[in-house]
Structure formats: C-alpha cells, structure tokens
NURORO-313585 format. One record per residue (C-alpha): residue in one letter; x, y, z. Coordinates in Angstrom, 2 decimals, decimal comma, always signed. Each point is the difference from the previous one (the first is absolute). Example, Ala and Ser with C-alpha at 12.3 -4.5 7.8 and 13.67 -1.06 7.14 Angstrom:
// NURORO-313585
<rec><rest>A</rest><px>+12,30</px><py>-4,50</py><pz>+7,80</pz></rec>
<rec><rest>S</rest><px>+1,37</px><py>+3,44</py><pz>-0,66</pz></rec>
//
This chain:
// NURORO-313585
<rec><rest>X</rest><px>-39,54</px><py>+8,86</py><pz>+123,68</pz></rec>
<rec><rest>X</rest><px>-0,38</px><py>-2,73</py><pz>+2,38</pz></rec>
<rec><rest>X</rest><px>-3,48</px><py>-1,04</py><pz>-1,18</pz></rec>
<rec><rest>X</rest><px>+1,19</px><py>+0,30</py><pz>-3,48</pz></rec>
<rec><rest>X</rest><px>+3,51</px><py>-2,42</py><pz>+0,71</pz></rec>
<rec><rest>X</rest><px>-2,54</px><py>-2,60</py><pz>+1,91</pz></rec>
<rec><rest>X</rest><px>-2,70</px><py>+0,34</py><pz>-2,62</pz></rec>
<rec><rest>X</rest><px>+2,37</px><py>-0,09</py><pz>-3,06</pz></rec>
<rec><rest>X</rest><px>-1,98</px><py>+3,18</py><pz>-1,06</pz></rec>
<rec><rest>X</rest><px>+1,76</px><py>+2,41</py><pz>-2,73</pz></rec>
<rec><rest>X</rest><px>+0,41</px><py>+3,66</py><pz>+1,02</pz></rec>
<rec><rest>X</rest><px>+0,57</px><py>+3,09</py><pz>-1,68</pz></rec>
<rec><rest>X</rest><px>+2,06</px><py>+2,54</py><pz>+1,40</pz></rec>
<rec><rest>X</rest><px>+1,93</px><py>+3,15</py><pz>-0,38</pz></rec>
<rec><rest>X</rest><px>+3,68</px><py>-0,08</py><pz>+0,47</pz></rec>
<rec><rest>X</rest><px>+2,53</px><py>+2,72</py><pz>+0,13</pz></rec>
<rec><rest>X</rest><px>+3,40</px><py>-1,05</py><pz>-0,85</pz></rec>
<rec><rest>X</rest><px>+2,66</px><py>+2,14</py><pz>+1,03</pz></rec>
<rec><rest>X</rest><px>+1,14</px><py>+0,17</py><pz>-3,30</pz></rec>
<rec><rest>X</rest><px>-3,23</px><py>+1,20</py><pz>-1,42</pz></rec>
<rec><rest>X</rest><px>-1,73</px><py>+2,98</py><pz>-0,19</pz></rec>
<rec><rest>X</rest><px>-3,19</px><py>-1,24</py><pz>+0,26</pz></rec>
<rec><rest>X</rest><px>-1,21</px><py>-2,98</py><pz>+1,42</pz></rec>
<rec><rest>X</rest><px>-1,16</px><py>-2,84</py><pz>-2,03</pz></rec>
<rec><rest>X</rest><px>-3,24</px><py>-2,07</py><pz>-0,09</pz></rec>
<rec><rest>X</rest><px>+0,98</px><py>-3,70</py><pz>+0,72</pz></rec>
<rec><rest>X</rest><px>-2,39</px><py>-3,41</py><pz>-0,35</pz></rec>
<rec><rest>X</rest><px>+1,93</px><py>-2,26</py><pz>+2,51</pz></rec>
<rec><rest>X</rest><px>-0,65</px><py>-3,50</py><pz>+1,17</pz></rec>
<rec><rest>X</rest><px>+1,39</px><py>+0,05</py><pz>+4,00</pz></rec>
<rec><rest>X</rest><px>+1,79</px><py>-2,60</py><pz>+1,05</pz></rec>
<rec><rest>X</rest><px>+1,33</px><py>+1,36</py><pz>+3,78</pz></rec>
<rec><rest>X</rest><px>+1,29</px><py>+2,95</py><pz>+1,87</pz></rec>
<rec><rest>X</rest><px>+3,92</px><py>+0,26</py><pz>+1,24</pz></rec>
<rec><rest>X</rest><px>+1,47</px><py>+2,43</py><pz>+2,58</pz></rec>
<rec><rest>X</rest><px>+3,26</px><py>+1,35</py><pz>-0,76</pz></rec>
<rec><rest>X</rest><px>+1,67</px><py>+3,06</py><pz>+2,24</pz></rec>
<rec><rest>X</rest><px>-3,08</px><py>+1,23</py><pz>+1,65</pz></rec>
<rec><rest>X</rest><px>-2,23</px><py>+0,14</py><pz>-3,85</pz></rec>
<rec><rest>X</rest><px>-2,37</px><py>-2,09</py><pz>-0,92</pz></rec>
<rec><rest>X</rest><px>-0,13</px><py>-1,76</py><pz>-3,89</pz></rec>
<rec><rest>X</rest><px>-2,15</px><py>-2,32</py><pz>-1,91</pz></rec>
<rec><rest>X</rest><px>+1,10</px><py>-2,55</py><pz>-2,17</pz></rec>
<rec><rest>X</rest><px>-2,57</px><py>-0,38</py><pz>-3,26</pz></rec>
<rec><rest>X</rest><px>+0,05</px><py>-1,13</py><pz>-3,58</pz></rec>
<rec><rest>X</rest><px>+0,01</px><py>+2,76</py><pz>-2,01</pz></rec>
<rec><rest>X</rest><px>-3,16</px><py>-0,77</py><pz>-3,23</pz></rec>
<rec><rest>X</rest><px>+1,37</px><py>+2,71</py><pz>-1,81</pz></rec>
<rec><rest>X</rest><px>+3,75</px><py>-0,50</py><pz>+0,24</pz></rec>
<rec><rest>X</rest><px>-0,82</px><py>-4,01</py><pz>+0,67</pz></rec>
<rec><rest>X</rest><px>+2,57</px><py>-0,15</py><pz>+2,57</pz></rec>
<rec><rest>X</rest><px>+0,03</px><py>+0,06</py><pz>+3,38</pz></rec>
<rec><rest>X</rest><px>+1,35</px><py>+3,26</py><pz>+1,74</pz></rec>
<rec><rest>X</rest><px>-0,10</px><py>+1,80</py><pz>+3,33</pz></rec>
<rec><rest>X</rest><px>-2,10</px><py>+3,17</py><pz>+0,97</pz></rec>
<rec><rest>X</rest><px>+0,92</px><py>+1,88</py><pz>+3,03</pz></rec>
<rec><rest>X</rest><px>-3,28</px><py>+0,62</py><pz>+1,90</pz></rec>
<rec><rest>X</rest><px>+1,43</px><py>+3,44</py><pz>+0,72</pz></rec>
<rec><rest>X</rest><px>-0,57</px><py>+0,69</py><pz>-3,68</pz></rec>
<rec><rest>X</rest><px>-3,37</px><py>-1,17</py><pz>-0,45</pz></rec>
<rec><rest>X</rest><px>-2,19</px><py>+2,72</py><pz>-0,32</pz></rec>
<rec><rest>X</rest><px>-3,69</px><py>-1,77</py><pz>-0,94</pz></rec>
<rec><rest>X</rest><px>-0,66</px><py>-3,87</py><pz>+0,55</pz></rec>
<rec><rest>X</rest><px>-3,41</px><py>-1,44</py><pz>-1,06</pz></rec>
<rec><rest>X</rest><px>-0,43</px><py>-4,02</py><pz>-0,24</pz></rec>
<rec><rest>X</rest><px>-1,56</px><py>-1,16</py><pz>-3,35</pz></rec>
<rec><rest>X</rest><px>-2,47</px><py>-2,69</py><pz>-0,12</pz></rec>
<rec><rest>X</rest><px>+1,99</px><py>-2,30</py><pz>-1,76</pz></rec>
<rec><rest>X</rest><px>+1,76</px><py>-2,84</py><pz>+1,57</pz></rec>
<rec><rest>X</rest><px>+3,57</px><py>-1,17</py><pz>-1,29</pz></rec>
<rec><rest>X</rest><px>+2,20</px><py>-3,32</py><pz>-0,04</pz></rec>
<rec><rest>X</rest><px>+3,35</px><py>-0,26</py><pz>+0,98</pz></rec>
<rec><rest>X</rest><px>+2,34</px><py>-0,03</py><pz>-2,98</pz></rec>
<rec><rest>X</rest><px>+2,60</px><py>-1,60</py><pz>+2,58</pz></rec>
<rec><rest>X</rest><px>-0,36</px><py>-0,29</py><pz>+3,32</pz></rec>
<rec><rest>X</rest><px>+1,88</px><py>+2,96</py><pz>+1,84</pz></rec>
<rec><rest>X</rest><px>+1,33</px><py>-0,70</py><pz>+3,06</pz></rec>
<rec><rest>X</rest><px>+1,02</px><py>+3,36</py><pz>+1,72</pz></rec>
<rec><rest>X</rest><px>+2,67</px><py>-1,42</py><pz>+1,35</pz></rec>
<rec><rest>X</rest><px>+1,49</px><py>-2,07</py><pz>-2,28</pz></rec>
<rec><rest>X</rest><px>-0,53</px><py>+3,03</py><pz>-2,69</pz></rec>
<rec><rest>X</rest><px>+2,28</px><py>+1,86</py><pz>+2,15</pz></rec>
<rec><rest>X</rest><px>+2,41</px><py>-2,47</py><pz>+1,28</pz></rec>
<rec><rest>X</rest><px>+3,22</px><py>+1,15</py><pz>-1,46</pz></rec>
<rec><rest>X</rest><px>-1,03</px><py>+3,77</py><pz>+0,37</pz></rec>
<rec><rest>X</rest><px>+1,07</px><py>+2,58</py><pz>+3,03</pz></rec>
<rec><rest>X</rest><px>-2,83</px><py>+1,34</py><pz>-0,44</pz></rec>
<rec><rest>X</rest><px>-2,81</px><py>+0,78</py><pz>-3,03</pz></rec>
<rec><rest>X</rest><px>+2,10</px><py>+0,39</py><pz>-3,21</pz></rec>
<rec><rest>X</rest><px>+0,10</px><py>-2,85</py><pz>-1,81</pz></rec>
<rec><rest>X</rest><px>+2,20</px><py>+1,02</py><pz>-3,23</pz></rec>
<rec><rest>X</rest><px>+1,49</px><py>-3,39</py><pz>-2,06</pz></rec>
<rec><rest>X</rest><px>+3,06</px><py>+0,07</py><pz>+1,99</pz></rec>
<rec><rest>X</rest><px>+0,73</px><py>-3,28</py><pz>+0,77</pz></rec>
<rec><rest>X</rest><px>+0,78</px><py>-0,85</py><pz>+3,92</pz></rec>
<rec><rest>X</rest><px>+2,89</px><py>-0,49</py><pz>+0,84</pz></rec>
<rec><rest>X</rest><px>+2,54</px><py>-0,87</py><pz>+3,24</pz></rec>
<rec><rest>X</rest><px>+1,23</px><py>+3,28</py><pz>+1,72</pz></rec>
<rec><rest>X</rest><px>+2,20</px><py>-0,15</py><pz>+2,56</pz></rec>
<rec><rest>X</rest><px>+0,65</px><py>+3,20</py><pz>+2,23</pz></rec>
<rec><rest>X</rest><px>+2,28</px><py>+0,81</py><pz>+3,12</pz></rec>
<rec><rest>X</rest><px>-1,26</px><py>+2,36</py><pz>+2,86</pz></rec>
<rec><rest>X</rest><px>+2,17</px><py>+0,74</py><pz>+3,55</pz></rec>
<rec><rest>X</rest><px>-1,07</px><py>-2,47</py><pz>+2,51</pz></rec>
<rec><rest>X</rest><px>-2,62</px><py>+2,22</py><pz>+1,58</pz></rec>
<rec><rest>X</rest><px>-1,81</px><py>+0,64</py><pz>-2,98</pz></rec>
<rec><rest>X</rest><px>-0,05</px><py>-3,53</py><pz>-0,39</pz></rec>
<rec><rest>X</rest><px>-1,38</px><py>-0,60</py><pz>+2,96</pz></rec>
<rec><rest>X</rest><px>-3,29</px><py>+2,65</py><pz>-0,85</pz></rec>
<rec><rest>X</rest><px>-0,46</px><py>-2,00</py><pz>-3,53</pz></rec>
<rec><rest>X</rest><px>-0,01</px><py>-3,14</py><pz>+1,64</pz></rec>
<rec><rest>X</rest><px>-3,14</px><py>+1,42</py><pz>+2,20</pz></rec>
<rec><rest>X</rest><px>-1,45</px><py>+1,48</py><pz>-2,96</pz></rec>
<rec><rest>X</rest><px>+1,34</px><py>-1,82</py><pz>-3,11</pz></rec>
<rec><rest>X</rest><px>-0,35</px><py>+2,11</py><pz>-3,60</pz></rec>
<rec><rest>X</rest><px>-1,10</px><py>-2,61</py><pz>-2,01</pz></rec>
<rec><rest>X</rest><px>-1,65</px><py>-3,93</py><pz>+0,83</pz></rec>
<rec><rest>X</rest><px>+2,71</px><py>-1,13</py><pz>-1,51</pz></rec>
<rec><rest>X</rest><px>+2,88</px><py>+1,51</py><pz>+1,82</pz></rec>
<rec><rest>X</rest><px>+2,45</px><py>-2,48</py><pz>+2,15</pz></rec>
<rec><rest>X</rest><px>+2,93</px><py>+0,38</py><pz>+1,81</pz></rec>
<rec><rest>X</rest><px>+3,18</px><py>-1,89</py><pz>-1,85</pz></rec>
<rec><rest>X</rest><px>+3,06</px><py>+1,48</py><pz>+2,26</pz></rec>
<rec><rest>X</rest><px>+0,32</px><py>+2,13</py><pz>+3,52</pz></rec>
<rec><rest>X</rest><px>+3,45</px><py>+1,53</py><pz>+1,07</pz></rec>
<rec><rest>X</rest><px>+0,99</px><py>+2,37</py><pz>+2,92</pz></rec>
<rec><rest>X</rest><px>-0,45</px><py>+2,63</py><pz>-2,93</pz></rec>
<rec><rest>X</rest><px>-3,09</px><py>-0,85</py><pz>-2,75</pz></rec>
<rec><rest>X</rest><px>-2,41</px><py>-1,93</py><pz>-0,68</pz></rec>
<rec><rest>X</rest><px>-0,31</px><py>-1,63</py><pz>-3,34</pz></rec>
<rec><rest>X</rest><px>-3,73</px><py>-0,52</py><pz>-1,17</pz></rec>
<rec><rest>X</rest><px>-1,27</px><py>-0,98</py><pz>-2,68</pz></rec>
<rec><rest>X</rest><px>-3,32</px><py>+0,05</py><pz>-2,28</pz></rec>
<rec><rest>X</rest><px>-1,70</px><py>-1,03</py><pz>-2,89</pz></rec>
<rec><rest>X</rest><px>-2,03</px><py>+2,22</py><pz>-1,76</pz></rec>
<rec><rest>X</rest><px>-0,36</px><py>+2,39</py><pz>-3,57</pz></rec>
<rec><rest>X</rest><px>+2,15</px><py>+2,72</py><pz>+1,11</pz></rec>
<rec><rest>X</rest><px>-2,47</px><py>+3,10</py><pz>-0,82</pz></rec>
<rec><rest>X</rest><px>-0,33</px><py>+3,62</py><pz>+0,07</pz></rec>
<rec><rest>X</rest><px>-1,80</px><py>-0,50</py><pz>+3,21</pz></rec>
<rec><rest>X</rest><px>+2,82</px><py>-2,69</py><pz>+1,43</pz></rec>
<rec><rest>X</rest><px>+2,52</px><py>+2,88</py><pz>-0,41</pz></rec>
<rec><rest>X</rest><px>-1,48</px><py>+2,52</py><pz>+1,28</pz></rec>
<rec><rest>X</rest><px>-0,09</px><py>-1,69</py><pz>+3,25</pz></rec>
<rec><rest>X</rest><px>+3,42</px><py>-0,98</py><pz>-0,47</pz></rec>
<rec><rest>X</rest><px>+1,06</px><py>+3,65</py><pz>-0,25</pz></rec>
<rec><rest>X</rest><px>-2,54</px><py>+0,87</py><pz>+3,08</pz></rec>
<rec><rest>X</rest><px>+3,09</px><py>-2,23</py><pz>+2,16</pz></rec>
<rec><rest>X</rest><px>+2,81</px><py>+2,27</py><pz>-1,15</pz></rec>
<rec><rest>X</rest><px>+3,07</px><py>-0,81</py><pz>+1,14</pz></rec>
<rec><rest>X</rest><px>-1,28</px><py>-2,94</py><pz>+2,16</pz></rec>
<rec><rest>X</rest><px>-0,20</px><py>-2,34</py><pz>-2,95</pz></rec>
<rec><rest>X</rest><px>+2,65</px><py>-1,29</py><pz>-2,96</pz></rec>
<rec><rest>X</rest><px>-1,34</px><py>-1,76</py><pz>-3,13</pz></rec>
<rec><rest>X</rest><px>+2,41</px><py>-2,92</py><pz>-0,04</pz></rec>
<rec><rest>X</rest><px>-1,96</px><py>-2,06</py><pz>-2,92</pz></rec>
<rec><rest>X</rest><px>-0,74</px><py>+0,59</py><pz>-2,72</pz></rec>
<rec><rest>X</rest><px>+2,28</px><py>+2,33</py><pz>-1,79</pz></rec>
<rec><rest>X</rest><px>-1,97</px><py>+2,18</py><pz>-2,18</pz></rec>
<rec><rest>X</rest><px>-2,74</px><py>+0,69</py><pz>+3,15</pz></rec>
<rec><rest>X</rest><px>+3,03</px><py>+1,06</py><pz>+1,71</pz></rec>
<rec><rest>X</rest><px>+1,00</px><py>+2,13</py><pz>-2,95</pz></rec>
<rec><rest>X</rest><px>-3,56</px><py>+1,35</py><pz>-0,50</pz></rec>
<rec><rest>X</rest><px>+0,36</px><py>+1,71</py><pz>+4,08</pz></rec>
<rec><rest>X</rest><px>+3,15</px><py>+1,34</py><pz>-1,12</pz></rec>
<rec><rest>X</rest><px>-1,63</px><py>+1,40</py><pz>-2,46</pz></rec>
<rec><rest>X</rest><px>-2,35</px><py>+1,62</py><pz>+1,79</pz></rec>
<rec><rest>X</rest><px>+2,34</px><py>+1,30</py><pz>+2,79</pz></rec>
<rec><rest>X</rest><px>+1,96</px><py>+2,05</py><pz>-2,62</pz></rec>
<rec><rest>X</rest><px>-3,21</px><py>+1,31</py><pz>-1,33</pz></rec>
<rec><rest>X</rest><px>-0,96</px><py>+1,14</py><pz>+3,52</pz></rec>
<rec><rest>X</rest><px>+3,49</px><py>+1,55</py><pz>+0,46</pz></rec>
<rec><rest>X</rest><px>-0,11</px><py>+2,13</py><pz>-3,82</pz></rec>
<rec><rest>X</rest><px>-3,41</px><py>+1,01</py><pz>+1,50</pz></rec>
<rec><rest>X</rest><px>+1,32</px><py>+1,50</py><pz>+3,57</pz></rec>
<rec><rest>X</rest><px>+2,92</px><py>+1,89</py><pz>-2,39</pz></rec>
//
C-alpha cells in the first residue's frame, strides 16, 4: 500500500464491509493511511463510486497493485481531510463548537491527553473544567463521549446534549 500511495499506483482490492455479506471488489486510487483506536485505514478515491472513502485494512481480504498510475483529483492531505473529525467518519455534518464540563481531575487527564487537536481550555473552578472543541460531532465523537460516563456534561450545543440523553434512556429501556 505504501509503494502504491508513493507511486500513485491504482489497486484492486477486496473489502468486507460490515454491513455486507460479501466483500466487494474495489479499484482505488490511495492517497494515505490513518490510525484511529489501535486499526489501521486507508484513505482512496473510490473509480467506481468516484468518491473518496475509507477501507479498514482489517477488512481487506486480497490487495494486488495495478499497473496503472493515477493523478490526484485534489490533493488529499490526511490531515486536513480529517481535521474536524474524532476520528475516521467523515459524514456532512458540519463542525461545529462543543463545549463540555468534566470534574477537575478529569480535566486534568484530558489536558495530558486532549480528545481532539482542537480542544482548549475556556474556564477552571475548584469543581469543573470547561473545554471546549471544534469539530463534526459524529457517531464516533459520541461514542467516546459516552465512554466518560458520568465524568463529562455536554454544555453546548443543545441537540448533542439531547442526542446523549437519548441514548441514556435507550440504555436504561434495555437493562429493564
């Protein structure tokens, strides 16, 4: 993958999404590789779907480089692709400022290891810490923000803050 991204080579590969039943044959144009909770992904331009889309290398089952050698469409920079993501979704959400509150010791541990390149600190009490971010406020944003349980409050915006509640009553109806 490596010699392909360097030599702007096309591969072919087989990808299983989890959504699929079988995998799918894919003619992809890499543009880089991204780390993301301990899995490994490549970013590509999809010829088929003429898009560009990610493929978990977990997933791949058969990679073969094709002769061919590709332009850029755009120049993809990895991380400016995924600036305002947590992670690797990148839905059309649009990024926005999010502004949480964790207990002073949690704060502390965030400050060490911050969830996002955006993230700054706006306000410190005896109690919280007030942080905020800027970023598209994903499926994969949330789930981390439900991996702090009751270490974290959504302060801003309102309807991420209604979109935990949300969830939290759909974990309680499932304990019942």
């Amino acid at each position: 993958i490596l010699s392909a991204i360097k030599q702007r080579r096309t591969i072919e590969l087989f990808h299983q999404a989890f959504t699929l039943a079988e995998p799918t044959r894919r003619t992809v144009n890499p543009y880089g590789l991204k780390e993301f909770k301990g899995r490994w992904y490549l970013l590509a331009y999809d010829t088929g779907k003429e898009e560009m889309r990610v493929f978990g290398l977990d997933r791949v089952s058969s990679l073969n480089m094709l002769p061919q050698v590709f332009v850029y469409k755009e120049k993809y920079n990895i991380s400016n692709y995924f600036k305002n993501s947590f992670g690797i979704v990148r839905d059309s959400i649009m990024p926005e400022r999010i502004v949480l509150s964790v207990d002073v010791l949690y704060g502390k541990y965030l400050e060490t290891r911050p969830v996002h390149h955006s993230q700054r600190l706006v306000e410190v009490n005896e109690e919280e810490c007030h942080i905020e971010l800027f970023l598209s406020p994903t499926y994969d944003f949330i789930q981390e923000l439900l991996s702090m349980f009751e270490r974290v409050r959504v302060l801003k915006p309102q309807h991420l803050k209604e979109e935990l509640l949300r969830i939290h009553r759909l974990c309680i109806e499932n304990l019942g």
